[in-house]
NUKE-260873 format. One line per 10 residues: number of its first residue (from 1); their letters; for each residue x, y, z of C-alpha. Coordinates in steps of 0.05 Angstrom, whole numbers, plus 5000, padded with zeros to 4 digits. Layout:
<sites>
NUM	A	X:Y:Z | ... $
</sites>
This chain:
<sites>
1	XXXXXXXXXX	9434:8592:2312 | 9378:8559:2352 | 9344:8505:2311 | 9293:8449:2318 | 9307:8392:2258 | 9250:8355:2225 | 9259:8292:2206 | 9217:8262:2147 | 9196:8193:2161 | 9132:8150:2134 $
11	XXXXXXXXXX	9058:8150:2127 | 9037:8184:2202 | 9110:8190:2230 | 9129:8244:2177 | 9148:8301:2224 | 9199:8298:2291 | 9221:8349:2317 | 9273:8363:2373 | 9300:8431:2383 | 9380:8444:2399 $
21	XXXXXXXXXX	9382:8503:2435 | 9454:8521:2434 | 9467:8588:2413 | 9507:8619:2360 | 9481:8692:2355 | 9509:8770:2354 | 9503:8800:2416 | 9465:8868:2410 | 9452:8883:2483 | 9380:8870:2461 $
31	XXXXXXXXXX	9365:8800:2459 | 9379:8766:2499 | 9427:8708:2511 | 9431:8674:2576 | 9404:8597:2569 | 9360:8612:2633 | 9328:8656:2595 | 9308:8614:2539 | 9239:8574:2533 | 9242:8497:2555 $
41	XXXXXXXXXX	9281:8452:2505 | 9231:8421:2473 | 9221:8359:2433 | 9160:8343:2389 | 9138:8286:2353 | 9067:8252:2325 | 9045:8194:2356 | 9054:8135:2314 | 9021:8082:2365 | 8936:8093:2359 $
51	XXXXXXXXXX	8953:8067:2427 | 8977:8140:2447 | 8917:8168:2429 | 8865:8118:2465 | 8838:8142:2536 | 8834:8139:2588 | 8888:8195:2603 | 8950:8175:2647 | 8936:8192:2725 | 8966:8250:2756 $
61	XXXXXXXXXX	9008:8235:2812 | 8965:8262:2880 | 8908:8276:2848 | 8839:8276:2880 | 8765:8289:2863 | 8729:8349:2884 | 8729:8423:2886 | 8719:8485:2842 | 8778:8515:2810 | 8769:8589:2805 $
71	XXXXXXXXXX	8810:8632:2747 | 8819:8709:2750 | 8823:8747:2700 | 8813:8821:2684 | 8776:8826:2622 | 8732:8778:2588 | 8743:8739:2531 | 8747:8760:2455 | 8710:8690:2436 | 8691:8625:2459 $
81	XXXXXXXXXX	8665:8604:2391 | 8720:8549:2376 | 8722:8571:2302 | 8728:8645:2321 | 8788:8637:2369 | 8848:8652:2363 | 8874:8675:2438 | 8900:8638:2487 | 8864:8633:2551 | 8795:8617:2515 $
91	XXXXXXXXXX	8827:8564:2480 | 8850:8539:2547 | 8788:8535:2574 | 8764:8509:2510 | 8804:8445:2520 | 8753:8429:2570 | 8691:8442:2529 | 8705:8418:2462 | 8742:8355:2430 | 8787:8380:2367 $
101	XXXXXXXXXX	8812:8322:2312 | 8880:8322:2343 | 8917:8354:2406 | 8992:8364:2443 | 8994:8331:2499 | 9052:8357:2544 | 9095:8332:2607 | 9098:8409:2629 | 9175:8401:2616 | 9190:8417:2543 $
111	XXXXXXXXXX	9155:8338:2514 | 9095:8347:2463 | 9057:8288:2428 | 9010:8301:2378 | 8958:8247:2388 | 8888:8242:2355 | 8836:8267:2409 | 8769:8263:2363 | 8806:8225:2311 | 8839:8153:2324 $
121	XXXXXXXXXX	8907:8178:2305 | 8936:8243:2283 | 8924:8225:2210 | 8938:8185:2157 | 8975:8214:2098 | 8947:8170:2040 | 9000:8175:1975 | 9058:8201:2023 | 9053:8267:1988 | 9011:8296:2046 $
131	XXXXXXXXXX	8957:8326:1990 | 8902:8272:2018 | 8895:8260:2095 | 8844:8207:2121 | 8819:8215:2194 | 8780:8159:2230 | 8735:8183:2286 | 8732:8148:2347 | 8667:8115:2373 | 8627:8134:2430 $
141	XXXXXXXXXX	8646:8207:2430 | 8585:8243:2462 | 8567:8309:2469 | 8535:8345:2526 | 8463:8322:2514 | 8488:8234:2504 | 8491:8238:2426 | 8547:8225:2393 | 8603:8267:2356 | 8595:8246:2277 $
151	XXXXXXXXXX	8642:8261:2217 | 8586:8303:2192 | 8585:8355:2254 | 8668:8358:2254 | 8665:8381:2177 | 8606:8425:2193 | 8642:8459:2241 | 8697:8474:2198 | 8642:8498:2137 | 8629:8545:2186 $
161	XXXXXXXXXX	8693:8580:2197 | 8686:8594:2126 | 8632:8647:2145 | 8651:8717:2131 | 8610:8739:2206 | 8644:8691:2237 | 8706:8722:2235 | 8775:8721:2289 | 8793:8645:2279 | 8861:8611:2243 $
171	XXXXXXXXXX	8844:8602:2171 | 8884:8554:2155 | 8847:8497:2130 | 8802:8536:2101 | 8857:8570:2050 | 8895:8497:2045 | 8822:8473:2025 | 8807:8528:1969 | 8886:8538:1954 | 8867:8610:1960 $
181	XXXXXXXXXX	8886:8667:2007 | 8818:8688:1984 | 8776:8626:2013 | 8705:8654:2007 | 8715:8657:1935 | 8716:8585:1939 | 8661:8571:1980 | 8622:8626:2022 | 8605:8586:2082 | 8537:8552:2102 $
191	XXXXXXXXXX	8495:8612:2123 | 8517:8655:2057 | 8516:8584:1999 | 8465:8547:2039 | 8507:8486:2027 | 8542:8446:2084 | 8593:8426:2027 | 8664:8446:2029 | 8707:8435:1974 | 8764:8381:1986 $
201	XXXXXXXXXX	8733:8359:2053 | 8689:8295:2043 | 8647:8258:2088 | 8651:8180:2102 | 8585:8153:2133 | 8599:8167:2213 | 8658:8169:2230 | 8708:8185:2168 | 8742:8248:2144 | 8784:8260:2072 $
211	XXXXXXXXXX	8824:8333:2065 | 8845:8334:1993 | 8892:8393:1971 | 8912:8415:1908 | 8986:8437:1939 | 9023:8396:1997 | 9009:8412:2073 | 9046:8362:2113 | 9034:8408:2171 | 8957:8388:2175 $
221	XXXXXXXXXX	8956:8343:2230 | 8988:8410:2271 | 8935:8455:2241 | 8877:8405:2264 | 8899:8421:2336 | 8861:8488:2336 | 8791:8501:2345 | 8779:8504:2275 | 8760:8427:2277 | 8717:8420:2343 $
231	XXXXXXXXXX	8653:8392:2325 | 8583:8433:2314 | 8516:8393:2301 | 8485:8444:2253 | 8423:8439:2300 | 8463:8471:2348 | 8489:8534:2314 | 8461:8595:2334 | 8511:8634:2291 | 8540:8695:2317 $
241	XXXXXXXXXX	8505:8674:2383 | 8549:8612:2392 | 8598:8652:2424 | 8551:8656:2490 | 8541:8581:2492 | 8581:8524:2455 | 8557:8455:2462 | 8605:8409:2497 | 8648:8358:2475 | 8688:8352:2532 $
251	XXXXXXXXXX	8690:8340:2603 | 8660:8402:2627 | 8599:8442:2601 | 8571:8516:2602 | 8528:8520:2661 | 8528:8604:2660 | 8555:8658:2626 | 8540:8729:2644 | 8587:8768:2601 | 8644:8813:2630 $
261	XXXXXXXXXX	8623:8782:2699 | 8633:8699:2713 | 8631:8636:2662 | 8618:8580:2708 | 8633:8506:2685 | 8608:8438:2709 | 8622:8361:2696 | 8588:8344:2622 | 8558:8274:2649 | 8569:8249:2580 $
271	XXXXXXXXXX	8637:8250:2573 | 8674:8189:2574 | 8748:8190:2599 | 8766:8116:2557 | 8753:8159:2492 | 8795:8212:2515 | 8880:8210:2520 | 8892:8284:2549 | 8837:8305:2599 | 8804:8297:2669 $
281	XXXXXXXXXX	8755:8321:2705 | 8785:8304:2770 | 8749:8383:2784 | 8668:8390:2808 | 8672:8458:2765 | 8715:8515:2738 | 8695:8592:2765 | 8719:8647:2716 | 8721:8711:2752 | 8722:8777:2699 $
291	XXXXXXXXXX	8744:8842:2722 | 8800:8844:2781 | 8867:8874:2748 | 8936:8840:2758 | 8958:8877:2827 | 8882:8859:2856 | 8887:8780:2836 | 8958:8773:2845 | 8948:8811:2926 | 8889:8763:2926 $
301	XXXXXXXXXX	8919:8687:2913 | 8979:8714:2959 | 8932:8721:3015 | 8900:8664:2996 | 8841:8671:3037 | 8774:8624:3020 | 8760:8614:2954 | 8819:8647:2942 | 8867:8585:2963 | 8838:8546:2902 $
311	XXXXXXXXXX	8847:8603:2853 | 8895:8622:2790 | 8910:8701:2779 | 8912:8694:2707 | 8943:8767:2686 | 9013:8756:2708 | 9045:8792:2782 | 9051:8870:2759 | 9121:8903:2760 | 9097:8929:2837 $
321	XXXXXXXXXX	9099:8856:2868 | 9151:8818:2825 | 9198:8822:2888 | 9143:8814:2942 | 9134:8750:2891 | 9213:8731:2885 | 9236:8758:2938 | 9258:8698:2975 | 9202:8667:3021 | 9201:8597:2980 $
331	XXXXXXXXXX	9126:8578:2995 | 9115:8640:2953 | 9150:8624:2896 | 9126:8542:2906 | 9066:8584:2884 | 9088:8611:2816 | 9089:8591:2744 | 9160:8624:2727 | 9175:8604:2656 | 9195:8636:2590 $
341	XXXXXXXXXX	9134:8625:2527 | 9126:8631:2462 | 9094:8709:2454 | 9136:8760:2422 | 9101:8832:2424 | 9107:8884:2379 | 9096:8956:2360 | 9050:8950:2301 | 9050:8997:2250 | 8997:9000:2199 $
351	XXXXXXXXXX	9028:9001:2135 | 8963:9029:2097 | 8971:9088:2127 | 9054:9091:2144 | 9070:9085:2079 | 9141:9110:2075 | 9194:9061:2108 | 9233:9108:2138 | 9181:9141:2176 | 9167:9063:2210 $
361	XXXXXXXXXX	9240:9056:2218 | 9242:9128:2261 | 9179:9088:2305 | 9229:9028:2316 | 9283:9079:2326 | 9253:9118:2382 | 9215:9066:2415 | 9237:9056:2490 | 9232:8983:2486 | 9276:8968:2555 $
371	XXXXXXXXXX	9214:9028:2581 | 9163:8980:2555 | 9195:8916:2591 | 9211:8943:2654 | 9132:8970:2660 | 9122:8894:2668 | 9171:8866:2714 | 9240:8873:2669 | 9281:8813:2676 | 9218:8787:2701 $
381	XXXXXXXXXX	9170:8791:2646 | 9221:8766:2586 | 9276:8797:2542 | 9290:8840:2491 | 9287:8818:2419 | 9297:8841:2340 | 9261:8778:2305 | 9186:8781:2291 | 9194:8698:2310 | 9206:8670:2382 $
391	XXXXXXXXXX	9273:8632:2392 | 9231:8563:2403 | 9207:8566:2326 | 9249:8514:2282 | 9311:8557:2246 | 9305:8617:2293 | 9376:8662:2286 | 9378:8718:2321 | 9407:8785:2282 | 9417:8857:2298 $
401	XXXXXXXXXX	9366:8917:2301 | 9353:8940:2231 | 9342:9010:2262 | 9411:9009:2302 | 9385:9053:2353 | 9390:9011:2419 | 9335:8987:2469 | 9324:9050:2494 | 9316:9089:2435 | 9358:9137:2395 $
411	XXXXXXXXXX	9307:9205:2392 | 9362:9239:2350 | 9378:9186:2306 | 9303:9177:2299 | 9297:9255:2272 | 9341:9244:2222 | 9306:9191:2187 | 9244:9236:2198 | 9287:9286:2153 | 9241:9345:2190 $
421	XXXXXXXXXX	9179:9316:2197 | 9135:9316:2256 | 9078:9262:2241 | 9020:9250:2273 | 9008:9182:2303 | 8937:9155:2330 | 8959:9097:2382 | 8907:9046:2394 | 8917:9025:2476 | 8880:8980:2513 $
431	XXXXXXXXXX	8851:9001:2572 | 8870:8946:2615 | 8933:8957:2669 | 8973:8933:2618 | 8950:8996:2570 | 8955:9046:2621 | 9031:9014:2645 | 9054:9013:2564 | 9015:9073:2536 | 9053:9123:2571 $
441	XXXXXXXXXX	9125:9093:2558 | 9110:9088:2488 | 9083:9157:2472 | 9136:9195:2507 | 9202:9156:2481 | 9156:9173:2405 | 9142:9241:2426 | 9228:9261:2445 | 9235:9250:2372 | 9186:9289:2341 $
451	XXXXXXXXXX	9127:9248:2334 | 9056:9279:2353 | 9019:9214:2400 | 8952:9222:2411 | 8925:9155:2455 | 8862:9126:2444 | 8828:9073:2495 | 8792:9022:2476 | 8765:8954:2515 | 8808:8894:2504 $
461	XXXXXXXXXX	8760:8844:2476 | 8747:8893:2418 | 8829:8912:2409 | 8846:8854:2363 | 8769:8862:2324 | 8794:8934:2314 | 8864:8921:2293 | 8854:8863:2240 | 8797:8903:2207 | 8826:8944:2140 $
471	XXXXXXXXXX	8825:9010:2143 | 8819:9023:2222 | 8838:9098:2238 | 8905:9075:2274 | 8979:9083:2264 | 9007:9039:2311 | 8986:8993:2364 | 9012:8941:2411 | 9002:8860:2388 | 9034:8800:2401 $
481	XXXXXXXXXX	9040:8728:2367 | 9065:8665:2389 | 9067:8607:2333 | 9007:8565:2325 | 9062:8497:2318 | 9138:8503:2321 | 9144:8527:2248 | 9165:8595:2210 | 9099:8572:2162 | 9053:8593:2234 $
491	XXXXXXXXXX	9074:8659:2237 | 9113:8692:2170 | 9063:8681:2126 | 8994:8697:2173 | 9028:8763:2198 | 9063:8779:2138 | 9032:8763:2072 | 9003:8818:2039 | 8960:8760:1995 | 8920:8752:2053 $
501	XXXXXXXXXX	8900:8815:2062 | 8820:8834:2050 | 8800:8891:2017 | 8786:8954:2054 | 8735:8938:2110 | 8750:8868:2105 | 8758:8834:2180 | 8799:8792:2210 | 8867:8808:2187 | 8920:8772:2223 $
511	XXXXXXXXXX	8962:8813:2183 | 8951:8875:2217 | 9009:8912:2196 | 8978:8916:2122 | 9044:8901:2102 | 9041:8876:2026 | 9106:8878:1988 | 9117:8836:1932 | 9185:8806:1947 | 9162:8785:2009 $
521	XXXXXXXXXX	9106:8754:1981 | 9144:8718:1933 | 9194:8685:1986 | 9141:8663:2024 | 9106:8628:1967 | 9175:8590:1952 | 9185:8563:2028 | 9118:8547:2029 | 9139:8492:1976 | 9187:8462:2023 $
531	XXXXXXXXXX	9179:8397:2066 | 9173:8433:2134 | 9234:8399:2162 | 9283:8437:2115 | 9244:8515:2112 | 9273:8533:2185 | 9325:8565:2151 | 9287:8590:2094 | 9233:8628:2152 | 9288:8654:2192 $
541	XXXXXXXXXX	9323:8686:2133 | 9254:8717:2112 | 9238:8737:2180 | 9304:8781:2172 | 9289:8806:2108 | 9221:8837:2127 | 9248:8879:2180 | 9306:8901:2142 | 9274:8923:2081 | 9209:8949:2102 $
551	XXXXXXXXXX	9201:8950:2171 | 9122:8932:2179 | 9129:8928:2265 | 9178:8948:2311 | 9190:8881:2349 | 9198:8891:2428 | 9205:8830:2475 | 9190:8763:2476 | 9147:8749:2545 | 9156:8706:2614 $
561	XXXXXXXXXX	9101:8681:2654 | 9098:8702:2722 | 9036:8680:2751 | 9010:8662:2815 | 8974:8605:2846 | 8935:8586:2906 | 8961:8535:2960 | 8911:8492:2931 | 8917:8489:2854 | 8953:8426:2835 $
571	XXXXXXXXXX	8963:8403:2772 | 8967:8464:2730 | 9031:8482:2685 | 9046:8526:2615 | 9036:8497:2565 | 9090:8499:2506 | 9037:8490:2461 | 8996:8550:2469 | 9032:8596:2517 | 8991:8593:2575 $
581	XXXXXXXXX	8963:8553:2632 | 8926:8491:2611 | 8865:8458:2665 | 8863:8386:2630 | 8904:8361:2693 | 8885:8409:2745 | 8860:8386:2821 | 8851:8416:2885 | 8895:8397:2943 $
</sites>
């Protein structure tokens, strides 16, 4: 068993947490093994020093001033709306446009610190029951324009996520606030109550914060890490327009955004480095290039030429240039991020409309998983797994295929659960290289067994919109999840709580298998109850549970990035925090 222990402390210092990564696991030809293969050993703690969380940020060895950083990427983004995101790469670049009440800060090599970034520390749990949290905010915090970041504009911002229209973001603190699944029975948001009050969340004159919850969440100070708690002056909200210009907090600002095209940054003259314990802005600006696919970039930052020298391909190498990439000339792989993370993708089924289990088991039965993986690089591009949670979550035990049908699928095996059918499956694809290299893998290794795949395209800011709305027309689909802090609690019970789930139409389902059965429900109400240090166990066990008795997703791989940089680009590492590259210490050589 791999397993990160918690270790309960006092007032701020409740949670530490260092992972063991020695293994202990069955051997399935499936998931895995090798310790190479394995994300960084990580160890986690939060700060206890306000020291760690005063600015200026340490240096970074050999950096200079200057320079725009330019980052390719195929597609544009889903959202830039802090309290509508919930993918990766926007909140990377959101790190440079907007403050959040605390933050990870990382060494690149496994070592997080939760530190307050618009807070003075990570928190202050008041009775040591971790139902009331106080939050201080520090002074001098300014936003694009020279005013300063108040109390008022953090809880604003988080009134807002309670918006039905503003849907796509973590929800969290808004069900911990109205101990609800159903949180806009509670309160409906600003636009839809017309009151800026949120129940549990009070106000302090400038700078001070009280969460108050009926139930214990000793993983808030985690939870305040995501963009759920950046800052909006109300003056400033332009509703569902916000998500073509947010107004900075951080280092950088929106100087254009022409959608599906460019989002160009620049230095926010108003930010001040001594409030500020994670960032620089050691850059002139930040390019954001939409459109090229992975074989354009990656051919691109390999030639290196002009701009090109200073530039990230931000899609990963494709399968095609993984040896042109590893292949042996060092300066080329001095280039690379090469690195196991966090994401585990999976075949999603939708439950409302798969309703009988052993018709999702056949899916997971005849699914060409090894196809899938190799489309991406193999060995390359991560390993095989059975769990719905990632090996660096706290508790994580590895256990065999419920299905029993190997990595490459068993199409006979498969019929016979079918028992003669032949369904009919609608699979939702999207049309990015990654769609068109999966798609086809996919619908044949369904198709030897019996199923009838008919693909439908659709563009990939508008794939998770689709998914996480009830009652979509599609039986299966391609997601992935990686935890939102190294705990079961960040990914069991968003995926896989059928309490969550809105009514038909309802968006913004994280659960988007629509899997709702009551047992599981039940154990996921009881771990919640635990002090998060002792549920590992408790998660893993449910995690095992799920797929064995109902099957919601077939789980495929858990991912590697392989990504490519330019001669230039210093400074820039995954994160172990959010899976991707972070820009908080990038330069230009």
């Amino acid at each position: 068993m791999r397993q990160r222990r918690m270790v309960a402390g006092t007032g701020v210092a409740m949670l530490l947490a260092a992972v063991a990564l020695g293994g202990c696991s069955k051997n399935t030809g499936e998931g895995g093994g090798a310790e190479e293969d394995r994300a960084d050993q990580q160890t986690s703690a939060i700060a206890t020093d306000p020291k760690d969380s005063q600015g200026p940020a340490p240096e970074v060895e050999g950096a200079k001033r200057g320079g725009v950083l330019r980052l390719i990427t195929e597609q544009d983004f889903e959202h830039i709306d802090p309290q509508r995101t919930y993918t990766v790469q926007p909140m990377s670049v959101q790190h440079l446009l907007v403050r959040t009440l605390t933050q990870f800060r990382e060494d690149g090599k496994g070592k997080l610190t939760l530190i307050g970034d618009l807070a003075e520390t990570p928190g202050k749990d008041v009775n040591g029951d971790c139902k009331t949290w106080e939050y201080t905010l520090k002074k001098g915090v300014k936003y694009e324009d020279g005013s300063e970041v108040k109390a008022s504009d953090v809880a604003y911002g988080i009134a807002r996520s309670f918006e039905e229209s503003l849907d796509g973001g973590p929800t969290y603190i808004q069900e911990w606030l109205a101990d609800s699944p159903d949180f806009g029975a509670a309160y409906p948001g600003p636009y839809t109550s017309g009151s800026t009050t949120v129940p549990g969340l009070t106000i302090s004159g400038d700078y001070g914060l009280t969460f108050e919850f009926t139930s214990p969440h000793c993983d808030l100070p985690y939870a305040l890490a995501l963009p759920t708690s950046s800052p909006v002056p109300p003056a400033k909200d332009t509703r569902t327009e916000y998500d073509r210009r947010i107004f900075s907090s951080g280092p950088y600002k929106i100087k254009e955004y022409v959608k599906g095209t460019r989002m160009v940054l620049e230095r926010n003259p108003n930010w001040d480095p001594k409030t500020d314990a994670l960032r620089h802005d050691y850059l002139d600006g930040v390019y954001i290039e939409f459109g090229p696919d992975d074989t354009a970039q990656t051919e691109r930052v390999l030639a290196a030429s002009g701009d090109d020298a200073s530039a990230v391909a931000w899609d990963g190498v494709p399968q095609s240039l993984v040896n042109r990439v590893l292949g042996g000339d060092q300066a080329i792989k001095d280039r690379t991020i090469d690195k196991a993370n966090p994401f585990v993708w999976v075949l999603g089924i939708n439950n409302d409309r798969i309703t009988d289990v052993n018709v999702r088991k056949a899916i997971g039965c005849a699914l060409d998983k090894q196809g899938v993986l190799l489309t991406q690089g193999g060995d390359a591009a991560g390993k095989l797994t059975n769990t719905l949670q990632a090996d660096t979550t706290i508790g994580w035990t590895e256990y065999a295929d419920p299905t029993g049908c190997g990595p490459t699928g068993d199409p006979e095996k498969a019929r016979q659960l079918l028992g003669g059918q032949t369904p009919k499956l609608v699979f939702l694809s999207r049309n990015t290289a990654y769609g068109q290299q999966t798609a086809p893998v996919v619908k044949e290794s369904l198709e030897k067994a019996g199923f009838q795949v008919v693909v439908s395209n659709i563009e990939r800011t508008l794939h998770n919109p689709t998914v996480k709305t009830r009652g979509n027309p599609y039986d299966i689909y391609i997601t992935n999840w990686a935890a939102d802090w190294p705990s079961g609690a960040s990914t069991i019970p968003v995926l896989y709580d059928g309490r969550k789930l809105g009514a038909p139409g309802s968006k913004g389902n994280n659960n988007s298998s629509y899997v709702n059965a009551e047992d599981v429900n039940a154990e996921i109400a009881k771990a919640e109850q635990l002090p998060a240090g002792e549920a590992g166990d408790d998660w893993a066990r449910i995690d095992q549970m799920i797929q064995e008795k109902h099957y919601p997703v077939a789980p495929m791989y858990q991912s590697k990035t392989l990504d490519m940089l330019g001669p230039r680009v210093g400074g820039v590492f995954l994160s172990d925090n959010i899976g991707t590259e972070v820009f908080y210490n990038a330069y230009l050589k």
